[in-house]
C-alpha positions as CSV (number, residue, x, y, z in Angstrom):
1,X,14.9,-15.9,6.3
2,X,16.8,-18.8,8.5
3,X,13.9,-19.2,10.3
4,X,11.3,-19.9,7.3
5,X,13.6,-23.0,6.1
6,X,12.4,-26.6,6.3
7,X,14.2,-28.1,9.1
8,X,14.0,-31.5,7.9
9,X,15.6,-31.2,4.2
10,X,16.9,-27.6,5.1
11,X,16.1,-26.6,1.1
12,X,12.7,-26.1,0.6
13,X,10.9,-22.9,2.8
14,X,8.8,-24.3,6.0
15,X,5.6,-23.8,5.9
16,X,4.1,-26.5,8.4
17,X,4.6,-25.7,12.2
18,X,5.1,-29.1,13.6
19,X,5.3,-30.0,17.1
20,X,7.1,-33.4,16.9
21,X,10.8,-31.5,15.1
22,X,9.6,-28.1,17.1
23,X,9.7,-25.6,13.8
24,X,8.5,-25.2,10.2
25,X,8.9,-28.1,7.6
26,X,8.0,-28.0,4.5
27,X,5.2,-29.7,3.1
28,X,7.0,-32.5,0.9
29,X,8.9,-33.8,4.1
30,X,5.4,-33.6,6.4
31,X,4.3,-36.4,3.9
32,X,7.4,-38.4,3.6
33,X,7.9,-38.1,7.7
34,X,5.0,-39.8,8.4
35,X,5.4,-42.1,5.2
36,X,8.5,-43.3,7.0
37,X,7.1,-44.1,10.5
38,X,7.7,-40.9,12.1
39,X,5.9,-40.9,15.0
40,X,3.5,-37.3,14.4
41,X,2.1,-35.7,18.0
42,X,-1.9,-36.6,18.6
43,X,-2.2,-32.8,18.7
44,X,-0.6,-31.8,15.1
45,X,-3.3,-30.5,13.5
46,X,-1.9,-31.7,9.7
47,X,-2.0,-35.8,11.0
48,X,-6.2,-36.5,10.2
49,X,-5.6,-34.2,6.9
50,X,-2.8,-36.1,5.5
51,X,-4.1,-39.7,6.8
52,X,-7.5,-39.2,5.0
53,X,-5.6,-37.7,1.7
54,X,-3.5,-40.9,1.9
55,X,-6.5,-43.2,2.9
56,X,-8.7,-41.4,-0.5
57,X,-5.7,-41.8,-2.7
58,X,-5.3,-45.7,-1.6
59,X,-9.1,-46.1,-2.2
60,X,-8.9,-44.4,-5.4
61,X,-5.7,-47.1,-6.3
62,X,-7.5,-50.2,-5.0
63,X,-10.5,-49.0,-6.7
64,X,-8.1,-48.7,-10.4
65,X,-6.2,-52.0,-9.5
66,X,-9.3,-54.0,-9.5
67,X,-10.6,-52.7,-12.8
68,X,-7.6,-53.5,-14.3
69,X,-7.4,-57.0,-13.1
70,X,-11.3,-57.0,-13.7
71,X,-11.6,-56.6,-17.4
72,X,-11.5,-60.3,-18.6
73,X,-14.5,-60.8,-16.8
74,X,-16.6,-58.7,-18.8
75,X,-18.5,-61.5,-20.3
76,X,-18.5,-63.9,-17.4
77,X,-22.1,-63.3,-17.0
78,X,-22.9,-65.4,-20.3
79,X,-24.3,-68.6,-18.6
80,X,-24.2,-67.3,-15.1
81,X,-27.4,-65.3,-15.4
82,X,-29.4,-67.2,-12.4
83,X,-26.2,-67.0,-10.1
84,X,-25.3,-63.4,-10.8
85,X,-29.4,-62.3,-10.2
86,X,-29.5,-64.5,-7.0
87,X,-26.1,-62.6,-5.6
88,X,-27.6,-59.6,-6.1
89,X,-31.0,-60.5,-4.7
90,X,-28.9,-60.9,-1.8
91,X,-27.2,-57.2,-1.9
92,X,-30.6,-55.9,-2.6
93,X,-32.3,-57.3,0.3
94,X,-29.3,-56.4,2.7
95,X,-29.8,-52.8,1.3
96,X,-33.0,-53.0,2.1
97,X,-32.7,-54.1,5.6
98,X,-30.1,-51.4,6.4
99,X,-30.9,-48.8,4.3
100,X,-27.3,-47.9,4.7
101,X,-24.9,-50.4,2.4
102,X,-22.9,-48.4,0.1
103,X,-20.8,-49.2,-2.7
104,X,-17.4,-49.7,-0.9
105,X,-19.3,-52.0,1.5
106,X,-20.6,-54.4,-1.3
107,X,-16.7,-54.3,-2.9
108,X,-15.6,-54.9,0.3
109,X,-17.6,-57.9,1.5
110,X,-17.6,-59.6,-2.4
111,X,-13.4,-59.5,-2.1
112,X,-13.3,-60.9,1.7
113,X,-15.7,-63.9,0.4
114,X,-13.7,-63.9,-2.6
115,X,-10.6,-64.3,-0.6
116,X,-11.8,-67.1,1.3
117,X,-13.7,-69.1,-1.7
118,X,-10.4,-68.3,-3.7
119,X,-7.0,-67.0,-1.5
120,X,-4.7,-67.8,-4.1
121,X,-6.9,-66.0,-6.7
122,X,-4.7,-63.6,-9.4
123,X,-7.0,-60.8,-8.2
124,X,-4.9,-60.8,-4.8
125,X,-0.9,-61.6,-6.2
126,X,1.0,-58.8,-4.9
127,X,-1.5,-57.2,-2.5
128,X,-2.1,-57.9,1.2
129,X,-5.3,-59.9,1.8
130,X,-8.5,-57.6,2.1
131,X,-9.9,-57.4,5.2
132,X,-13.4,-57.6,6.2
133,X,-15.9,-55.0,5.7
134,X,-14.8,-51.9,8.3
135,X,-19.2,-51.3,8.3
136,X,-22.1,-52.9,10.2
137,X,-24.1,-53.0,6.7
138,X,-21.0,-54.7,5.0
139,X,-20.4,-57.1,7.5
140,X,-24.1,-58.0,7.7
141,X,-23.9,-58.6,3.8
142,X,-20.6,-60.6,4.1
143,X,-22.5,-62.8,6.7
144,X,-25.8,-62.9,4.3
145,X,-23.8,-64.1,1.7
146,X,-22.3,-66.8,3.1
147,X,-25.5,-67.7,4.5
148,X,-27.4,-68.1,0.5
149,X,-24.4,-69.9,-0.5
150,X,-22.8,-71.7,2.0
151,X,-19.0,-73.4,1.3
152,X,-19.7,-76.7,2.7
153,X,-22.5,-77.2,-0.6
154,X,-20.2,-76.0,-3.6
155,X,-17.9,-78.6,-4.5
156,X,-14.6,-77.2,-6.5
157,X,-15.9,-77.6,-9.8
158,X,-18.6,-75.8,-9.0
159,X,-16.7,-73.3,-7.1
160,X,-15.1,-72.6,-9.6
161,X,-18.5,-71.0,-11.1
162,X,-19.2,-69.1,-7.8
163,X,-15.5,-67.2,-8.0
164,X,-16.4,-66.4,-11.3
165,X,-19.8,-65.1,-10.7
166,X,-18.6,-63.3,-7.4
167,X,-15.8,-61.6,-10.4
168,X,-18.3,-60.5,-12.5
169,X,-20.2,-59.0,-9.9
170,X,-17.3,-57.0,-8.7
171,X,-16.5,-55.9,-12.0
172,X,-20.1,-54.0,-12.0
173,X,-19.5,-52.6,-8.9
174,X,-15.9,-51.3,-10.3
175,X,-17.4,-50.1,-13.3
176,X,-20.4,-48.0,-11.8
177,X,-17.7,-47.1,-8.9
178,X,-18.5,-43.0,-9.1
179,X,-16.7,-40.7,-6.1
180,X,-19.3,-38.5,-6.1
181,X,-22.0,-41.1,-6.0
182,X,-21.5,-44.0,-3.0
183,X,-24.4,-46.2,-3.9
184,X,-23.8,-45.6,-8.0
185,X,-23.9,-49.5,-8.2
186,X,-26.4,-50.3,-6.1
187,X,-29.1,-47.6,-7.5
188,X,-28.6,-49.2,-10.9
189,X,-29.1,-52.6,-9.8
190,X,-32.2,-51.2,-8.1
191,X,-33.7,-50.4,-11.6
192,X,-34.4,-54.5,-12.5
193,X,-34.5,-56.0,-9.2
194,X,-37.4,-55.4,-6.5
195,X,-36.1,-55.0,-3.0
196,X,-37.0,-58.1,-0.5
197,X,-38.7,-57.7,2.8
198,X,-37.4,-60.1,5.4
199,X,-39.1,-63.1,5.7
200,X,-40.6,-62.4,2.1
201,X,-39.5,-66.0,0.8
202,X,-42.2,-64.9,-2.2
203,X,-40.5,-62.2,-3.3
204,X,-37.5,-63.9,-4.7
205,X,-39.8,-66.1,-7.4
206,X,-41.5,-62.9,-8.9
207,X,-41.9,-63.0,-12.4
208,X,-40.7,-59.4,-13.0
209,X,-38.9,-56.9,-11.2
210,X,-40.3,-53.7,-9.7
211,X,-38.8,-51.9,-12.7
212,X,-40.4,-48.8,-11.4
213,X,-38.6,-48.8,-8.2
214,X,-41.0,-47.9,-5.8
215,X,-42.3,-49.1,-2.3
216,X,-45.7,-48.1,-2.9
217,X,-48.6,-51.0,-2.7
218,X,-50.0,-48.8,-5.5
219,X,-47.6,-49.0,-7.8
220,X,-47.9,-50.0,-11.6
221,X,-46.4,-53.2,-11.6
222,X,-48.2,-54.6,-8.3
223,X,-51.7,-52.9,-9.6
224,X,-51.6,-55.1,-12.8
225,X,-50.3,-58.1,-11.2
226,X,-53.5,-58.6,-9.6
227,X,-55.9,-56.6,-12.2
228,X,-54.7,-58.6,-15.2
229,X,-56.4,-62.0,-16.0
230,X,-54.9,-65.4,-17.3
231,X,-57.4,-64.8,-20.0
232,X,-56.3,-61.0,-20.8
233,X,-52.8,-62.1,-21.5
234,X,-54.1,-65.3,-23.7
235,X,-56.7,-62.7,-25.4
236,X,-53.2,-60.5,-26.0
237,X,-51.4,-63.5,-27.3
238,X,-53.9,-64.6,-29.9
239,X,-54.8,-61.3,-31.4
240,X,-50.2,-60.6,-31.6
241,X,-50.1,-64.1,-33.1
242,X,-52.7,-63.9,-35.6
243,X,-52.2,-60.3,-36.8
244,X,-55.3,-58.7,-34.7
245,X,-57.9,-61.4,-35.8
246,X,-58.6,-63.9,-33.4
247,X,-58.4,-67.3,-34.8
248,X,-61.9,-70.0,-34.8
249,X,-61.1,-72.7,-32.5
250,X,-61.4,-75.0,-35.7
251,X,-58.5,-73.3,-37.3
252,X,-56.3,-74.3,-34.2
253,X,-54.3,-77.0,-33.6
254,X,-52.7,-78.3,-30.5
255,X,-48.9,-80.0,-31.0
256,X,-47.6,-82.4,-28.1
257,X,-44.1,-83.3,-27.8
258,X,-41.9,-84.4,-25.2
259,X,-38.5,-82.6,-23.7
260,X,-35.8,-84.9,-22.0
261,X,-33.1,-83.9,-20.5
262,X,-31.0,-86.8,-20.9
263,X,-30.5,-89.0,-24.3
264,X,-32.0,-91.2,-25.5
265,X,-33.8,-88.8,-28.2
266,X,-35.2,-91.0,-30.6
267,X,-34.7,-89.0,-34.5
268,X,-31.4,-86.8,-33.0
269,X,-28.5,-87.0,-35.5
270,X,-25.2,-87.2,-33.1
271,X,-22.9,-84.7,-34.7
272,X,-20.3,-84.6,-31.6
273,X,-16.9,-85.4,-33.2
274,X,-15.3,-88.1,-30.8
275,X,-12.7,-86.1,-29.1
276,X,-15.9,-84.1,-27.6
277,X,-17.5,-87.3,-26.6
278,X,-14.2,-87.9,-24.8
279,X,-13.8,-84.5,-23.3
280,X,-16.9,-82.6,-22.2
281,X,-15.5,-80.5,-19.9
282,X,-15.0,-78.7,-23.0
283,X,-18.2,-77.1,-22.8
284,X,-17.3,-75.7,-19.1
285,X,-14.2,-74.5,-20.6
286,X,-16.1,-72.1,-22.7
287,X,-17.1,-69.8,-19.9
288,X,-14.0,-70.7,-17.8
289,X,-11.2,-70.7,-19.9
290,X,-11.9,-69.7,-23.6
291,X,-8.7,-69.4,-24.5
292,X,-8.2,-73.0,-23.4
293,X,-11.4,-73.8,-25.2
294,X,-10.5,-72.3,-28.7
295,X,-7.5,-74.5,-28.9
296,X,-8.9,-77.7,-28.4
297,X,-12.2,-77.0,-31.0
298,X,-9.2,-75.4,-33.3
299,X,-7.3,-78.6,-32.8
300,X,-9.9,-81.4,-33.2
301,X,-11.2,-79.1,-36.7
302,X,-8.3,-79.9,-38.0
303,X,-9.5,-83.5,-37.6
304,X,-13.0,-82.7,-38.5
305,X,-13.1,-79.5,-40.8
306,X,-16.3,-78.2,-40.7
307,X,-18.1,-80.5,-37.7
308,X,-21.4,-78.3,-37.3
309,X,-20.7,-78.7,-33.1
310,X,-17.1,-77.8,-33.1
311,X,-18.1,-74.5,-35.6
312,X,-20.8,-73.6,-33.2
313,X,-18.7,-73.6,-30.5
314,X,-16.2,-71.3,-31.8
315,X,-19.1,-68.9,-32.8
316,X,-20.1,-68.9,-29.2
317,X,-16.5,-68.4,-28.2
318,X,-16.4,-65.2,-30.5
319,X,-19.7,-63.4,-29.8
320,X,-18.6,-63.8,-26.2
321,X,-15.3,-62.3,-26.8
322,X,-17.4,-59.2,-28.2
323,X,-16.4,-60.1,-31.6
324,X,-19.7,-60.1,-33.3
325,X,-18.7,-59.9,-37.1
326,X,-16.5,-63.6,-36.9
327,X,-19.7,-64.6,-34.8
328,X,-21.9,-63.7,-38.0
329,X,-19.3,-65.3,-40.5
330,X,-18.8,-68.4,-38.4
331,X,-22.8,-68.8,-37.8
332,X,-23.1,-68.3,-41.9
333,X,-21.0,-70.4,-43.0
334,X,-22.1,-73.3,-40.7
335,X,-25.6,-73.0,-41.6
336,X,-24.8,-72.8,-45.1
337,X,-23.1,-75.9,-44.7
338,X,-25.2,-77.6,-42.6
339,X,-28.6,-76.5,-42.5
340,X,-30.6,-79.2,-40.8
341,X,-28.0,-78.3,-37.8
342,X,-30.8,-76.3,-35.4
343,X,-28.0,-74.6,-33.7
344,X,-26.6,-73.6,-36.9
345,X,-29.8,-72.5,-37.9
346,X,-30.0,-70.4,-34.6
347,X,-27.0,-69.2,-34.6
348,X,-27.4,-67.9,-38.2
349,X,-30.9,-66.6,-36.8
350,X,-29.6,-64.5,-34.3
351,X,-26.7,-62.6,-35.8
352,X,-29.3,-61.6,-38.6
353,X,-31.3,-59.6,-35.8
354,X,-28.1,-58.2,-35.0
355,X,-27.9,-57.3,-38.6
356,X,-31.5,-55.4,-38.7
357,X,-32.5,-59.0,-41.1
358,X,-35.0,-59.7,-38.8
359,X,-37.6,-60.7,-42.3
360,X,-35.1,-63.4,-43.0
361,X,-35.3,-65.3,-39.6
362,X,-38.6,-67.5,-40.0
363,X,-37.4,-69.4,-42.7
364,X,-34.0,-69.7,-41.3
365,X,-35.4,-71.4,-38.1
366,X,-38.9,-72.8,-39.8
367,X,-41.9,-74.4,-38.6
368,X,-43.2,-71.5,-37.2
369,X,-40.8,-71.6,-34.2
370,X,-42.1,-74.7,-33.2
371,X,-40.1,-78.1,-32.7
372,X,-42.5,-80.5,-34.3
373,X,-43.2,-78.4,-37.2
374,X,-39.3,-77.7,-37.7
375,X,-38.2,-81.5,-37.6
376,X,-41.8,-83.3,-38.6
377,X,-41.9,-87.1,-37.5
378,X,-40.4,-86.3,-34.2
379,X,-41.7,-86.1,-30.9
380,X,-38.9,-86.1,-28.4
381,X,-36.3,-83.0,-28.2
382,X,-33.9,-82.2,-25.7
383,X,-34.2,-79.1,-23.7
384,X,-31.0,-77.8,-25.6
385,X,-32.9,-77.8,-28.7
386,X,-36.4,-76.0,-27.2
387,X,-34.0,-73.0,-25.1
388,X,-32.4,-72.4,-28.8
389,X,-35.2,-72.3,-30.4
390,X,-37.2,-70.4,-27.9
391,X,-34.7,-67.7,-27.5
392,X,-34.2,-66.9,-31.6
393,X,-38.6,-66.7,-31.3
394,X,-38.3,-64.7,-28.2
395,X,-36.3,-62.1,-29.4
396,X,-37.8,-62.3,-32.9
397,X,-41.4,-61.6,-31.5
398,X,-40.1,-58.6,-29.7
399,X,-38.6,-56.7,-32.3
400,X,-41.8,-57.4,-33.4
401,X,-43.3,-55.4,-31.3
402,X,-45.4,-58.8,-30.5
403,X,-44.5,-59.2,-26.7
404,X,-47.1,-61.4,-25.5
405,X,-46.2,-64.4,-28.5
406,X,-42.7,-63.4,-27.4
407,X,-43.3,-64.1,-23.4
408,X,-45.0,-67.5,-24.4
409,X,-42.1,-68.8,-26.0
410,X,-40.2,-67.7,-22.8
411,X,-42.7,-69.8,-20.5
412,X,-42.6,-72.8,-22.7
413,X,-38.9,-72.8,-21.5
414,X,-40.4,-71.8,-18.0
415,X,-42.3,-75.0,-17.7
416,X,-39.4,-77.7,-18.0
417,X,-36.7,-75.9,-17.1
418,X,-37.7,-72.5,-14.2
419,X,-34.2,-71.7,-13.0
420,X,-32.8,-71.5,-16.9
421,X,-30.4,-68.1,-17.4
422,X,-32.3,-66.9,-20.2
423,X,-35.3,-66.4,-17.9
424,X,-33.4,-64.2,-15.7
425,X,-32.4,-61.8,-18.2
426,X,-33.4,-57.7,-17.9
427,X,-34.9,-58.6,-21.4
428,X,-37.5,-61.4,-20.1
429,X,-38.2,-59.5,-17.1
430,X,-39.0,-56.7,-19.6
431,X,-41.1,-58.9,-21.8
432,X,-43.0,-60.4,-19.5
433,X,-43.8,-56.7,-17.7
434,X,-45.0,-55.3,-21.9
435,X,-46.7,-58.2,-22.3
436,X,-48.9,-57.4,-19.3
437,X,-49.2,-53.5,-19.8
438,X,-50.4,-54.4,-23.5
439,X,-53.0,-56.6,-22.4
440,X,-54.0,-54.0,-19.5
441,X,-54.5,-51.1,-21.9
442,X,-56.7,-53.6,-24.4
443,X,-58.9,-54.7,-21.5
444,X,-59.2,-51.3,-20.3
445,X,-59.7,-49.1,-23.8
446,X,-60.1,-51.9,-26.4
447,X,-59.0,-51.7,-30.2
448,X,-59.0,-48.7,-31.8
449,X,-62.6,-49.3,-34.3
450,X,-63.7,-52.3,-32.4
451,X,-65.9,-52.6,-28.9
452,X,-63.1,-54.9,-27.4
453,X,-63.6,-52.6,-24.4
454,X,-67.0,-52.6,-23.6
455,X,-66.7,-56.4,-24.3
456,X,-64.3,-56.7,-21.7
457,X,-65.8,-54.0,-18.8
458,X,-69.5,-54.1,-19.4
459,X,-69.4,-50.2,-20.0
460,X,-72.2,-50.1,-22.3
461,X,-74.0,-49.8,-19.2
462,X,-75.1,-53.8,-19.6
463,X,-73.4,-56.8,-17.7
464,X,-71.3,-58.3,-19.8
465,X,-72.6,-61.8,-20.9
């Protein structure tokens, strides 16, 4: 019985045979020997075992310490739209390139640049610096990613944004991390972004993504890319907009105005209390520090209860914090008090989608979603005022089920501003793709009790005039 002891702790029975104490030890002190530097034999056959339980069980930590330390980011996205796709138009085209990046090797690269953007960064207090990707694949994406965004052009305000973008990326790889799955992450971001040949400098400014995922020149999205005419999508956007008749060119009229991006705007009521004048930064705060945010627009209320700006501010600050009910109450009672406010009016418009009110937003917004028809007798707008209204008619038209009148609101904003966030949304991307199938499948099979089709093909068996 002597001889099946531990000879270690000399308690617990011996079940290990190990060369470096020349008898049996017990399992418990195999693990705490080598936790405490003991130098194990090349040869004992328990060494690799217990090095790769202790490296999974570290992973599996790291992997629970950064979701923990994660979670405020949930909503960094809002605002960050165009740098979070362009980050991960550089993963996706590194995964393309290798055909061997993993999961672990995107984490691993994101926290090495994040250590060097950012070393004193919360996400690394009490934790030894991570080291660079231990893969070819992950050290080529480190590289790439340094490459689309090198240090020497980001000044530390706008850093600032790039730590936080890098953040919310990592959070989605934390939150897709799955053991059994190494590339869970990067086959969902595969869903909404197209992979990128090298060299393919083209590829990056598609309008859509290959939402259907394949590398086939045949596929759907690439067929109606070049079957689909300018005209089939206008066609498709006059019959949505005028309720399947299409309109006389008499009955149509053609509204000019002019977007600035800077003031002056002649006709623009300035509602921005002082203190905001004073302190813009404000309006970086929102996505950088909300808590910081809320108590300066709580602070300067108390100086100007009810200032339309200030209340939508705090409305943005709630829906962002997930809390969509003080959203609603804050967008109703601004718009109630001040109406002729657009972004009150938006606002308001929005959370009443979110409500299933979608019959009530047209007269919220007015004029037919259009700027001149919503403030008549001016002519000049600022882009703030066309994104706002064009994502309220954009989202409207698409629970609609109108998606080409809903994709022409997005391209108005398209046209003065391209690299906007709310382009770059899996919502636009999947707008712009309906609005193309639904003009496809009308130029292909026509109305249902119409001859839109042979109108469109000729297949009456005559040219078509």
């Amino acid at each position: 019985m002597a001889g099946t002891i531990c000879r270690v702790c000399g308690t617990r029975k011996g079940k290990r045979n190990c060369p470096g104490h020349g008898g049996l030890i017990c399992t418990a002190c195999c693990g705490q020997e080598r936790a405490r530097g003991f130098a194990c034999p090349g040869e004992c056959p328990h060494l690799d075992q217990g090095q790769q339980f202790q490296a999974t069980r570290d992973e599996a930590r790291h992997w629970s310490r950064l979701r923990d330390r994660l979670q405020g980011f949930a909503y960094a996205h809002l605002g960050l739209e165009d740098l979070l796709e362009g980050l991960e138009r550089v993963i996706r085209r590194v995964e393309h390139q290798t055909g061997r990046l993993n999961d672990r090797d995107v984490r691993q690269g994101l926290e090495r640049w994040l250590a060097d953007l950012a070393p004193a960064d919360e996400l690394f207090q009490g934790a030894a610096p991570p080291s660079p990707p231990a893969t070819q694949p992950g050290r080529l994406l480190l590289d790439s990613l340094r490459e689309a965004y090198p240090d020497e052009e980001w000044p530390e305000r706008s850093r600032a944004r790039l730590v936080r973008g890098i953040k919310r990326i990592l959070l989605s790889v934390v939150d897709h991390h799955d053991p059994a799955e190494p590339a869970a992450y990067l086959k969902f971001i595969r869903e909404y972004l197209p992979a990128v040949d090298d060299g393919d400098d083209d590829a990056e400014d598609r309008e859509s993504p290959d939402v259907f995922g394949g590398d086939d020149p045949e596929d759907l999205e690439t067929m109606l890319e070049g079957q689909i005419p300018d005209a089939g999508e206008q066609r498709a956007y006059l019959l949505e907009a005028f309720d399947g008749e299409e309109p006389s060119l008499d009955s149509l009229v053609l509204e000019k105005y002019e977007i600035r991006f800077q003031p002056p705007i002649p006709g623009l009521i300035d509602r921005n209390p002082p203190p905001l004048v004073r302190h813009p930064e404000v309006r970086d705060l929102l996505e950088t520090d909300p808590a910081a945010a809320r108590r300066m627009l709580e602070k300067w209320l108390a100086d100007y209860p009810g200032n339309p700006v200030l209340v939508h501010f705090l409305g943005q600050l709630a829906g962002a914090g997930g809390d969509e009910a003080e959203a609603a109450r804050l967008a109703e009672e601004n718009y109630r008090a001040c109406p002729d406010y657009l972004f009150a009016r938006c606002d308001w418009a929005m959370a009443l989608m979110r409500a299933d009110r979608d019959q009530e937003v047209p007269g919220v917004v007015g004029g037919g979603f259009l700027l001149p028809r919503i403030f008549p007798g001016r002519k000049v707008f600022h882009v703030s005022e066309l994104v706002a209204v064009c994502q309220v008619a954009s989202r409207y038209y698409a629970r609609q089920q109108k998606p080409a009148v809903a994709k022409r609101f997005l391209d108005l904003v398209r046209q003065v501003e391209p690299d906007h966030p709310l382009l770059h949304t899996e919502e636009s991307y999947a707008l712009s793709l309906f609005s193309r199938l639904k003009a496809s499948f009308r130029r292909l099979f026509g109305r249902p009790g119409t001859d839109d089709r042979r109108q469109a093909t000729g297949t009456d068996g005559h040219d078509p005039d």
